[in-house]
MIKOL-356280 format. One line per field, with one value per residue (C-alpha): residue number from 1; x, y, z. Coordinates in steps of 0.1 Angstrom, whole numbers, m for minus. Layout:
BEGIN
i NUM/...
X X/...
Y Y/...
Z Z/...
This chain:
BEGIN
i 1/2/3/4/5/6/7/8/9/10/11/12/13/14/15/16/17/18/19/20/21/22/23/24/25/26/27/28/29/30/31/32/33/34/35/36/37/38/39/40/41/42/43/44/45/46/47/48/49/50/51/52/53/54/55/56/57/58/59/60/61/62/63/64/65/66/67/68/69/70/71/72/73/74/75/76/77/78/79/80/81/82/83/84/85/86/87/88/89/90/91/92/93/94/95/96/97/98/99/100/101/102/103/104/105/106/107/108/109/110/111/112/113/114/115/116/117/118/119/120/121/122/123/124/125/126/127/128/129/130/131/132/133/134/135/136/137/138/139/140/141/142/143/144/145/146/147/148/149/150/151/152/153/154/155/156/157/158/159/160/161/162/163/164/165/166/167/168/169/170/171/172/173/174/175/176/177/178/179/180/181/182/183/184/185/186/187/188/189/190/191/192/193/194/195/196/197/198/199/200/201/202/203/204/205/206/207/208/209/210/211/212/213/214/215/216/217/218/219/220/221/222/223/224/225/226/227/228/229/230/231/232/233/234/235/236/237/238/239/240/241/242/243/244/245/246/247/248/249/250/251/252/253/254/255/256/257/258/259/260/261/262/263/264/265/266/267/268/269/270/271/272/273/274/275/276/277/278/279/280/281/282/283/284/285/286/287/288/289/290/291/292/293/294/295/296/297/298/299/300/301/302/303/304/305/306/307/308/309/310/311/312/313/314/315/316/317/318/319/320/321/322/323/324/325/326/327/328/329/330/331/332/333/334/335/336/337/338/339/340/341/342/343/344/345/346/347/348/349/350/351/352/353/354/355/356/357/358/359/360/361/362/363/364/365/366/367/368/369/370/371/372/373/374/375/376/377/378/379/380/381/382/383/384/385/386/387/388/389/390/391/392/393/394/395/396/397/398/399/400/401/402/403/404/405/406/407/408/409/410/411/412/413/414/415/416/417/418/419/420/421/422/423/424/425/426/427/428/429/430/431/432/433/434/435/436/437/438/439/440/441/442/443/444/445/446/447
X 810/837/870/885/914/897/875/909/924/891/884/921/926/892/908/922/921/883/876/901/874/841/855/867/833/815/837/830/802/802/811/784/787/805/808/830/804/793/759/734/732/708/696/712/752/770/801/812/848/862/904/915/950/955/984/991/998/975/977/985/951/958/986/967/931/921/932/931/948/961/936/941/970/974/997/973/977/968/981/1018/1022/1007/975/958/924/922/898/863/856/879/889/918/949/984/1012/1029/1005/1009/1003/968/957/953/929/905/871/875/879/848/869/852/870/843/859/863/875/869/905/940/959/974/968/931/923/936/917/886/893/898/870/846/861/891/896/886/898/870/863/879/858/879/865/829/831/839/816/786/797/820/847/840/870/872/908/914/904/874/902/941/961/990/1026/1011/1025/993/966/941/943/932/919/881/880/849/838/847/885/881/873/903/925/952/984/1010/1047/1059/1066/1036/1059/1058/1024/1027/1054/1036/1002/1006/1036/1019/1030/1067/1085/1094/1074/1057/1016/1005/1024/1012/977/985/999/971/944/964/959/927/912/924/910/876/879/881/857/831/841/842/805/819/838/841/877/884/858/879/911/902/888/921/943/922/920/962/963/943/956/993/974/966/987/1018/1006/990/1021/1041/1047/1066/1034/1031/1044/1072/1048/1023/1059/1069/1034/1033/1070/1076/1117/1121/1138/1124/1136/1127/1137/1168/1181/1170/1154/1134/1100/1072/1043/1038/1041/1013/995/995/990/960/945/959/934/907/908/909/882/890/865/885/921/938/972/990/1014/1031/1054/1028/1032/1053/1057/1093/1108/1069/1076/1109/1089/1051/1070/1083/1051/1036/1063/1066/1026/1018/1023/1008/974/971/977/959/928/935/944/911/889/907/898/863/865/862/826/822/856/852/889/888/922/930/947/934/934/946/973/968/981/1014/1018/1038/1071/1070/1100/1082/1080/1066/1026/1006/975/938/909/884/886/907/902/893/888/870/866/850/821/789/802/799/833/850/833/837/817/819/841/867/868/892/922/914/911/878/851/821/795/792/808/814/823/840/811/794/821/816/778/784/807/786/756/776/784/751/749/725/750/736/719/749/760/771/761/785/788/750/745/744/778/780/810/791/789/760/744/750/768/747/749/761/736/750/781/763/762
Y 1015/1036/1030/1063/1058/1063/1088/1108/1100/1114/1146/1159/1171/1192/1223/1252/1232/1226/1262/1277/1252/1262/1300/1289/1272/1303/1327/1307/1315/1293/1264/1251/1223/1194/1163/1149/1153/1116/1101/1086/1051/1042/1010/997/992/958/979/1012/1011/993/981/958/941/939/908/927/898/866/846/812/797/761/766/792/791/764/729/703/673/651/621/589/574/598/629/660/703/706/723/715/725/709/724/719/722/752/764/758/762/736/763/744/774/760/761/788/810/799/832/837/802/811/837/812/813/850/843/843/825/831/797/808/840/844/875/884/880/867/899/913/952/949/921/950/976/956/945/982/1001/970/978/961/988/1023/1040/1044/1058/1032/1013/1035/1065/1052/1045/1079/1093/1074/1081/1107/1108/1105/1124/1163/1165/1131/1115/1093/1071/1062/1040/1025/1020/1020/1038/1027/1059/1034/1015/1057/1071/1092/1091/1114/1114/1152/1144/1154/1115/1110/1086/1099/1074/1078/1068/1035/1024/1041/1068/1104/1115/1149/1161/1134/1148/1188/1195/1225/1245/1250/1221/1239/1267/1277/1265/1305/1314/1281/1293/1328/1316/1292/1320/1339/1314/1301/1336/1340/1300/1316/1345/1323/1293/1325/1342/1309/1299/1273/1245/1211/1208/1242/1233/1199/1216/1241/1217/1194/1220/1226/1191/1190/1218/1204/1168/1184/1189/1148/1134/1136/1121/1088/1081/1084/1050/1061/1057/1020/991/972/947/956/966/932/917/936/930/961/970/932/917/887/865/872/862/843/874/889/918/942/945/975/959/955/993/999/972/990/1023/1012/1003/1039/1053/1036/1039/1082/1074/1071/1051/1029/1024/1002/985/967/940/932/906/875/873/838/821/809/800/792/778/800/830/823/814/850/867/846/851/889/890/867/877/915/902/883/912/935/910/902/940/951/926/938/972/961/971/942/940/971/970/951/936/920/900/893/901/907/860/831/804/772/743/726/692/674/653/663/687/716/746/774/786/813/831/814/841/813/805/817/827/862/865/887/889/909/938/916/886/848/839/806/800/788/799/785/758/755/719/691/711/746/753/769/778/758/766/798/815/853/881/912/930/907/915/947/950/929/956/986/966/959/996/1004/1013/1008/981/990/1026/1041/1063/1095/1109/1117/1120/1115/1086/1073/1054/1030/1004/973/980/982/949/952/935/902/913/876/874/841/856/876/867
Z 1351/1347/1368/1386/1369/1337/1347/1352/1317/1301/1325/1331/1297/1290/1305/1284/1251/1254/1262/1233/1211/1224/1219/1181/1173/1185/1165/1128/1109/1084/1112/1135/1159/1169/1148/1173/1201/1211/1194/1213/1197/1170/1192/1224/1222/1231/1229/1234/1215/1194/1193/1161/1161/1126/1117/1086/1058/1063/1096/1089/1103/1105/1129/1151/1158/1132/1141/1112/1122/1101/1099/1070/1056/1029/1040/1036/1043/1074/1111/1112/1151/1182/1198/1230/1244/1267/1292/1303/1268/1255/1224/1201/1202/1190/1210/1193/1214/1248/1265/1246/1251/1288/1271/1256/1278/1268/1228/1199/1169/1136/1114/1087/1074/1037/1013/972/967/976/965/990/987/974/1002/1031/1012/1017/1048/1061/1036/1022/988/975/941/951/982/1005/1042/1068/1096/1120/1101/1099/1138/1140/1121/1139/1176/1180/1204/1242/1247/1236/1235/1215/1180/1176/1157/1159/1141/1152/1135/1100/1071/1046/1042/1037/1067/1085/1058/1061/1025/1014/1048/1068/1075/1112/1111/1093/1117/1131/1126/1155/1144/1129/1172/1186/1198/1190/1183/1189/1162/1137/1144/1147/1122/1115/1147/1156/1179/1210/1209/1245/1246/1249/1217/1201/1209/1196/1161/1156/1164/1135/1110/1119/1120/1079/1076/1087/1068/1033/1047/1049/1015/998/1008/1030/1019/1036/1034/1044/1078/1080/1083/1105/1128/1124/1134/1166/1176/1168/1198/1219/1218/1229/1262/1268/1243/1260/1294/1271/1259/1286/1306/1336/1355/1346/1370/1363/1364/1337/1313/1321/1312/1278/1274/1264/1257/1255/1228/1210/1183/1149/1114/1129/1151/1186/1183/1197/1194/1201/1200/1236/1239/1215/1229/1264/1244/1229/1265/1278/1246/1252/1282/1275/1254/1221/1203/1176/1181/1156/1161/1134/1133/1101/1081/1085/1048/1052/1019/1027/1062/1070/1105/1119/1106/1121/1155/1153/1144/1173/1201/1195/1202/1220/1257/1248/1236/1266/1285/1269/1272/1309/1317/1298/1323/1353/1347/1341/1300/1287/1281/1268/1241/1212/1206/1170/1161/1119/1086/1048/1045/1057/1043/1030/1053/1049/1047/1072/1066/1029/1035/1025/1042/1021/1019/995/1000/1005/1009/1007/1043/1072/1109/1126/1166/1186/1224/1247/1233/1240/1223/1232/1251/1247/1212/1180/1148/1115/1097/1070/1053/1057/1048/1059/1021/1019/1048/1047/1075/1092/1065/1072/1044/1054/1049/1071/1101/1092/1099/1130/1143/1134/1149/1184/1184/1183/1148/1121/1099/1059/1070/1083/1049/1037/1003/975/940/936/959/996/999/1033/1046/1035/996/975/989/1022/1052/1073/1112/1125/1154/1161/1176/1202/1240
């Protein structure tokens, strides 16, 4: 049930930017509806929304979420860290997350994920689109497309600090699903979003201008027949207005208490790559509550530099301290305002890492797609569980295995969605996120 609190965040803004739409829509000719109007379902939904922490370069598994100790007489890769049972549950998590350990009753880990590739870019493409050599629609964009936005004056999709296309991109999809990407810190959406009207300029004469050149948008959507483009722009550029009406007020913290800063550590410093540094990811973190709270319906936050081949242990310690503490408090902040159940919150990158072996002196790993880990909590999934299995050494998955297009389908499928019949026609055929053979919806993982 929805919180009062939240209830604000999604009415408060449906004032003079919803009407200025309804009046637009009516005025088009060639422009009918709303394809950000939220869909009814296509069977009963597990989750409403939908917010993925992506750890942009390949989680070392082994010392996270996949314990492998080391076992024999032989030295062997394995987890180089020490982990502890947590919970009720009894969930392995290493110590370099101490902050999310407390989190494990609430965590589903998938140890069974696996990927085509170890390539970097094309392993992100698919992990984003479901193909790793084309650009394609991303799952943010498919989301959209499927359920709309519960919120007027808002996306159906955002993407925090990213500066990769694919990761938002709507592909051939109607761009008003295109994500919109807000800054490199999660800060200044509303120059980054509506760069088309003038910074400073007062709401009423923003209003006028956009009239002006949405009035000569129409005028060529009708004399060109209509064009899809042309009806995602002007859409766009209405949604841009209307989003300066909410989108200040999301972003602005001020209202949050020093305790919940303190909780998401945001404006703390943390050590990374040998210096102390500050880090943002607790603001997006707490922005991508504020959103979905608002109700937008997929809000992705990204996390980079997990790409450790050299410095494997100073550099994973970094990655895990600066993220740490804001998952847990996203998590725990989600329950208390009674969202959990109804968010979906997946946690993972485009692979895993293959283990290092201790006391050899080594500290340097590469890229394994054939078997790494993926979380998800919350969303009408099992809490305090584990799915799947790597081998011995972490170096491939080998029960419970789970594609990317299998994650996929078991996201559109907690959504509500129909996993393989959710597509969109182009270029003489249906097109959908989980490729040409389709996606397995991993029942097991349901609560």
């Amino acid at each position: 049930m929805l919180n009062s609190r939240r209830l604000m965040l999604q009415t408060a803004s449906c004032g003079f930017g919803a009407l200025a739409l309804n009046s637009l829509l009516a005025e088009q000719s060639g422009v009918t509806g709303n394809p950000l109007h939220p869909r009814v379902p296509f069977h009963p939904a597990r989750a409403q929304r939908v917010i993925f922490l992506c750890m942009s370069g390949g989680p070392a598994q082994l010392d996270t979420f996949d314990y492998k100790p080391q076992t024999g007489k032989k030295p062997h890769p394995g987890s180089v860290f020490r982990f502890r049972r947590h919970g009720e549950s009894g969930l392995h998590v290493s110590e370099l997350l101490p902050e999310t350990a407390k989190q494990a009753d609430k965590l589903c880990v998938i140890n069974g994920m696996h990927a085509d590739t170890g390539i970097h870019a094309q392993s992100f493409l698919q992990l984003h689109t479901g193909e790793r050599l084309r650009p394609r629609p991303s799952l943010g964009a498919w989301v959209s497309y499927g359920l709309g936005t519960e919120n007027s004056n808002l996306p159906g999709f955002i993407s925090l600090n990213t500066s990769k296309t694919s990761v938002y991109s709507s592909g051939f999809l109607p761009s008003i699903h295109n994500g919109t990407p807000i800054g490199v810190n999660g800060e200044d959406m509303t120059r980054a979003t509506i760069s088309n009207l003038p910074g400073g300029t007062p709401r009423q004469l923003q209003r006028k201008q956009l009239n002006l050149v949405q009035s000569l948008n129409r005028r060529h959507l009708t004399q060109s027949d209509g064009s899809d483009e042309l009806e995602g722009v002007i859409r766009s550029m209405e949604l841009g207005y209307r989003m300066q009406m909410s989108a200040p007020d999301l972003l602005d913290l001020s209202g949050e208490t020093e305790a919940t800063l303190r909780r998401y550590r945001v404006g703390e410093a943390v050590e990374q790559i040998g210096t102390c540094r500050p880090t943002d990811f607790g603001r997006q973190c707490l922005l991508a509550r504020r959103f979905a709270e608002a109700g937008v319906r997929f809000i992705e936050v990204n996390h980079g530099s997990w790409d450790q081949h050299k410095n494997h242990r100073r550099d994973l310690q970094a990655n895990c301290q600066a993220t740490d503490a804001p998952i847990a408090a996203l998590l725990s902040d989600l329950e208390e305002r009674g969202m959990l159940d109804e968010t979906l919150v997946v946690w993972g990158g485009e692979f895993g890492r293959p283990g290092l072996v201790p006391g050899d002196g080594k500290d340097e790993t590469g890229h394994n797609a054939r078997g790494f880990t993926f979380w998800m909590a919350g969303g009408g999934v099992k809490a305090g569980y584990v799915h799947g299995r790597t081998s011995g050494t972490g170096a491939q998955a080998v029960e419970g295995k789970v594609h990317f297009r299998d994650l996929h389908a078991t996201i559109l499928h907690l959504l509500g969605l129909p996993a393989n019949d959710l597509t969109w026609f182009h270029q003489g055929r249906h097109h959908r996120l989980t490729g040409p053979d389709g996606g397995q919806v991993v029942s097991e993982l349901f609560a």
